[in-house]
Every structure is written in C-alpha cells, then in structure tokens.
N, C-alpha and C positions, 0 to 999 in steps of 0.2 A: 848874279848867280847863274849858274850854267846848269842844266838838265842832259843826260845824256847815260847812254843803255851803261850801265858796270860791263866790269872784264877784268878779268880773273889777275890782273896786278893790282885790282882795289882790293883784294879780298880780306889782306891786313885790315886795310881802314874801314871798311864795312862791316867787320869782325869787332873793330873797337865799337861804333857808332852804336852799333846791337847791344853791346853790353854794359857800354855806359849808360846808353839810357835806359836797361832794364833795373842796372844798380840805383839809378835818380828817382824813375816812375814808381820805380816798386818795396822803397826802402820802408813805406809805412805799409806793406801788405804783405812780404816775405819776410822769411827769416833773415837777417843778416846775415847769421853761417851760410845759407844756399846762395845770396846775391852774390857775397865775398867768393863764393868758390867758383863762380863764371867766371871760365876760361877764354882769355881771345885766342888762345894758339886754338882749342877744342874749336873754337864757333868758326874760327879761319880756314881749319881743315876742313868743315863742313861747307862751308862757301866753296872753296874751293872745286873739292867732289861735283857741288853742284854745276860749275863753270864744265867739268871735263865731261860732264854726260850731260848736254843740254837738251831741255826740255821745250819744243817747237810752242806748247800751249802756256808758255808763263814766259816771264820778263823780268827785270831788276831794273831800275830806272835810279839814279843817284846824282845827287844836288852838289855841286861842288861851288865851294864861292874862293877866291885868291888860293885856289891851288891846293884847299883843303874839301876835303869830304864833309858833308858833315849833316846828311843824309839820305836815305834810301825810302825804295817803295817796293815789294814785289808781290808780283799776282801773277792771274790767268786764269785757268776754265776751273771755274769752284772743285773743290775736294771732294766733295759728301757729294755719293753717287746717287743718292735718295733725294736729291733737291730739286726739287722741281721749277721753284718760282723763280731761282735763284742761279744764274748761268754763269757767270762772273766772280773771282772772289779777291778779294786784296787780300796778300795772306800775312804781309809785315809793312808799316808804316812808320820811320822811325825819324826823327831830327835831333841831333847831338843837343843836350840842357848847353845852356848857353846862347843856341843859334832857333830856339820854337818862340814863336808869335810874331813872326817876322814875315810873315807867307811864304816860306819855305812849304810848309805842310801841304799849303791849299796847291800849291805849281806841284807838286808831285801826285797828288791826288787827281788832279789837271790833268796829269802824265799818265799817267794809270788807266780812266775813263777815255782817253783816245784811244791808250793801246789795248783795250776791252774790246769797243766799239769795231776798231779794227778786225779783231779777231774774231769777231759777230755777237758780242755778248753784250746787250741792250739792258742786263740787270747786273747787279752787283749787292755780296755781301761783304763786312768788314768786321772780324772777331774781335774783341775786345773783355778783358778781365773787368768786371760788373764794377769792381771796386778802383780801375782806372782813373787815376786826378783828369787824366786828358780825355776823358770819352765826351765832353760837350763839342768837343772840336766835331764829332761826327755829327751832333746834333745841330748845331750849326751849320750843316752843309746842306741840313735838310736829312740825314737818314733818321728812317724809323727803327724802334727797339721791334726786330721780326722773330729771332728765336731767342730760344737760352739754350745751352747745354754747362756741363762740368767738366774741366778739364785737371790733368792732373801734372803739378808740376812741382820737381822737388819731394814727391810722394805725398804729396795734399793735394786734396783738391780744390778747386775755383771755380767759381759762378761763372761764367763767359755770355754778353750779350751779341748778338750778330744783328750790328745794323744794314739793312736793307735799302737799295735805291731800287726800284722799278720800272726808270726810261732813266737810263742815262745820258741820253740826247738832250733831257730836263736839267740835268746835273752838266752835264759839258756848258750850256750857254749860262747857266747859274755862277758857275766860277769862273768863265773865260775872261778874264782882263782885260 
C-alpha cells in the first residue's frame, strides 16, 4: 500500500471511494432514496473546486494499493472557531468496503497525526455519526467521546460524536508500526 498527498486527477476515485462507503456505512441509518441519490459526478466536482483553491491548513492523504485508490484521509486546523481544546480536526476518513480491517485505516490516520503535528496541532478531533458501524475503530485508537452536536443531512438530523486525542505525540508512537 502506498500513502501519498491526492491531486486533483484522483478526484474521480476519491468521489467514488466517498460515496460508496457512505452508501455501505449508512444503508441501516439513511434513507435509501438519499444514499441512492449520491452523486459522484456532484462529490467530483466538489473535490475538485477544492484542488483549484487550495487550502495551506488542510491536506487529503490517499491510500493507494495496485494502482487502485481505495482510500482517503483529510484534515487540518479544526472548523469550530469556538474550540478550544481541540486544535486539530480530521474532517473525512474513508476506506472503500472491501479494502477496511486490513490497516489501511490505522496508516492513514498514521498520515494524518504527522501532518497535524507538522502543522503545530498537538490535539485532534474526529466527527462521526453516533449511529456509525465503524466508530470503535476511533475507540480503539484510544479517542475519547469529547462532544456531541446534531448535524443535518438529507434534511434530518443526526446525533454526531467528536472523538478527541489530547497529545498526539501519544497517538503517533501508539500507532507507529
């Protein structure tokens, strides 16, 4: 498996890898009609936009194994300008169904906490939907459940927990292989 920064001709496969596994993750918590209507040309064009105006405080990091994508990480300086504890945010973490439980997840996450660290940000949160199959993966790395908020998608809304690291310097030698 290879690790290495995305560029804006992955934007197709990084557009698919987003929507397949929001259609797998989330087929017992969404509506079918709203998974069904995710677009990859829509999510493509949106990657894209984001390639043409880049953003010095965030990154996209993507997993490639035989020449296939098959997934991504992207972060940088948290969102919520109210956050105090929390300097750092991973804002997508995604591994195509097929290709998760293989440590893919954990080497991108790996990816992520350097390029944090780099960037000066010693904490880190990681949003996730409460009703998530995958959110022990964050528990397993050691984050704690730090907030909740509700998020709304599809015109409902969703419980969202934000797990929290604290020294990611703790988390770098935790996961480093």
């Amino acid at each position: 498996m290879l690790l290495r920064d995305a560029a804006l001709e992955d934007s197709a496969a990084i557009a698919r890898i987003l929507v397949d596994t929001w259609r797998k993750s989330y087929i017992e918590i969404m509506p079918p009609d709203f998974l069904a209507g995710l677009s990859y040309e829509a999510r493509e064009k949106r990657i894209r936009e984001g390639f043409l105006a880049p953003d010095p405080n965030r990154f996209m990091v993507v997993a490639e194994e035989n020449g296939k994508l098959v997934g991504c990480v992207v972060g940088g300086a948290g969102r919520d300008e109210g956050e105090k504890e929390y300097s750092g945010e991973v804002y997508a973490l995604y591994v195509l169904p097929g290709h998760q439980r293989r440590g893919i997840g954990v080497a991108m996450v790996r990816a992520a906490v350097k390029r944090l660290l780099a960037m000066g940000h010693n904490t880190m949160l990681i949003w996730t939907l409460v009703q998530n199959p995958s959110r022990g993966f964050y528990e397993a790395l050691g984050g704690t459940p730090a907030r909740e908020r509700e998020v709304e998608i599809g015109g409902k809304m969703y419980p969202e927990v934000g797990y929290g690291w604290t020294d990611l310097r703790c988390l770098e030698k935790t996961i480093t292989g």
